[in-house]
N, C-alpha and C positions, 0 to 999 in steps of 0.2 A: 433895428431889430428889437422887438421889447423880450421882455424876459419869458412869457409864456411862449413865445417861439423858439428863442432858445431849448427853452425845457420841452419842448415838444421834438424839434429835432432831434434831440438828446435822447427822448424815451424812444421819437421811431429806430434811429441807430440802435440803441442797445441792445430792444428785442428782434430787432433784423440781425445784430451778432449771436443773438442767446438760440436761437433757429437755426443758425450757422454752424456752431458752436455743438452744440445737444447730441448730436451721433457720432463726435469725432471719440475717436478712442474708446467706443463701445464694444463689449464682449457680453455679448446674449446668454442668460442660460443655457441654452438646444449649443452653443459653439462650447462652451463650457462642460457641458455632460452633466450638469446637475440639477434638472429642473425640479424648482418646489412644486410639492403638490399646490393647488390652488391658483398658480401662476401661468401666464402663459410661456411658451415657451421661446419667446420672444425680449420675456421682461430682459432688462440690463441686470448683471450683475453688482456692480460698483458705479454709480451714474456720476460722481464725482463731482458735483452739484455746487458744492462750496468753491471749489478751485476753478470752476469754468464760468463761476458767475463772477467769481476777481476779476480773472482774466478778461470776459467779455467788456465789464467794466473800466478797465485800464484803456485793453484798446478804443473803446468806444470814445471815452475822453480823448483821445490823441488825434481819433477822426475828426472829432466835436470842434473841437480847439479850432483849428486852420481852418474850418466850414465858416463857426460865425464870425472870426479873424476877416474872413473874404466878404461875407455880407455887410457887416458893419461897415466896413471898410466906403464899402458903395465899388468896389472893382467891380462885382457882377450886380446887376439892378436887374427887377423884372419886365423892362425890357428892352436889356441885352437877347434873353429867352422869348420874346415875343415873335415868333416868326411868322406869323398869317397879321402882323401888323395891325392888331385890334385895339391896341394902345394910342396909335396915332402916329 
């Protein structure tokens, strides 16, 4: 595995957790009772932006790790996933 795939795996996990991640533990203005003028009444209140991008980060590493652990390794090779055998 070279390094830009590495880092690519890496960025597609992280923002497939940050997507994940993103509405948990939201309280809407309209659930709240205090929508700003201007706002919809949808916006989040406290979106907690700093602490869920730690967090997506931490776990994302933890996934990362054992992923290319496995590909470097050569346990799974692409084709082990070959299954219309177009590899040969």
């Amino acid at each position: 595995m070279t390094i830009t795939g590495a880092l690519v795996i890496f960025a597609v996990l992280w923002f497939l957790g940050l997507l994940v991640a993103l509405p948990i533990g939201e309280t809407s203005q309209e659930e709240d009772g205090e929508v700003v003028p201007g706002t919809p009444a949808s916006a989040p209140i406290d979106p907690m932006m700093k602490k869920k991008l730690i967090w997506v980060t931490i776990v994302t590493f933890l996934i990362w790790v054992p992923i290319c652990l496995v590909i470097a390794s050569g346990w799974i090779t692409i084709r082990d996933i070959d299954f219309f055998n177009r590899m040969g």
